[in-house]
C-alpha positions in Angstrom: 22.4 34.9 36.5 24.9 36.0 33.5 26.9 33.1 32.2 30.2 34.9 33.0 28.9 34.9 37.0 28.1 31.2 37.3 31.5 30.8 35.6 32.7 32.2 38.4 31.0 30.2 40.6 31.8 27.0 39.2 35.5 28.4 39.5 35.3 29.4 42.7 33.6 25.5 43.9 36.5 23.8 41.7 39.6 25.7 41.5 41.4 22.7 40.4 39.5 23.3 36.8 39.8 26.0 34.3 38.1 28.4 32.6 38.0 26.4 29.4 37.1 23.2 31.0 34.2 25.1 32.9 33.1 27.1 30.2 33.5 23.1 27.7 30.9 21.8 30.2 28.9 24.7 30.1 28.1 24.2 26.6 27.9 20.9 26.6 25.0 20.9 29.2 23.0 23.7 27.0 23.5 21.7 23.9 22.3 18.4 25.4 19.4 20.4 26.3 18.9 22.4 22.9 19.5 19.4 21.0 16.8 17.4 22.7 14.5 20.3 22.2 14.6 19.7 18.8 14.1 16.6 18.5 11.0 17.1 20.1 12.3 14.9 23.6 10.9 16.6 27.4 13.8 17.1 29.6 13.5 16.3 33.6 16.5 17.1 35.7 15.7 16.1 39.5 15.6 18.3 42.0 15.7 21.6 39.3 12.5 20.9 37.1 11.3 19.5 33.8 11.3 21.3 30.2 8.4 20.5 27.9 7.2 21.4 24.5 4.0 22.7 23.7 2.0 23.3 20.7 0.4 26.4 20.1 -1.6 26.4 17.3 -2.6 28.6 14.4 -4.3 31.6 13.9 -5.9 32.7 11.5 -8.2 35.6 12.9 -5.5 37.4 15.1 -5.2 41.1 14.9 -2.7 43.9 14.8 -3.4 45.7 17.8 -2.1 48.9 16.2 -4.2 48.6 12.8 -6.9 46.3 13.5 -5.8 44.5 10.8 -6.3 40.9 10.2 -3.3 39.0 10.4 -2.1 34.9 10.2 0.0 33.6 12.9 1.3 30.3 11.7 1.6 27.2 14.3 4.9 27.2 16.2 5.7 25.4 19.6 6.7 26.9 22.9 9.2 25.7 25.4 7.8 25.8 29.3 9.6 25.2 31.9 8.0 23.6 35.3 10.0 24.4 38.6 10.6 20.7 40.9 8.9 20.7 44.5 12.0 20.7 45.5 12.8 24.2 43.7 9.9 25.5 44.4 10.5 25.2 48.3 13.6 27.0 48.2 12.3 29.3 46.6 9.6 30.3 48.8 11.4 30.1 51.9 
């Protein structure tokens, strides 16, 4: 879903708010999560699921697929995201 659809949505649920005011609490909600992403913190939101860092480590023995060439990939971490029970229901329904 596009960010300018769930606008919508949110519009559409609460028509006594605006567009600025949805689109203020918007970003506020994806920065709480981005900022705590960086500071290394796992997110859980009930009933929707749980973000988590992971460490993936280096490489130094990887190769370029299209030269065969031996490359370095340096360490860098990942962002998963794990779908509640509850999600996962709905989902599969």
């Amino acid at each position: 879903m596009a960010r300018k659809k769930l606008i919508q949505q949110l519009k559409a649920r609460n028509p006594e708010l605006n567009q600025s005011e949805i689109e203020s609490i918007i970003d506020i909600f994806f920065d709480g999560i981005t900022e705590s992403l960086k500071k290394g913190e796992n997110i859980e939101i009930r009933g929707l699921g749980r973000w988590q860092l992971k460490k993936l480590k280096e490489n130094h023995s990887a190769r370029n697929p299209a030269t065969n060439k031996l490359i370095y990939v340096p360490e860098r971490v990942k962002v998963k995201f794990k779908a509640s029970k509850k999600l996962n229901k709905i989902i599969n329904e």
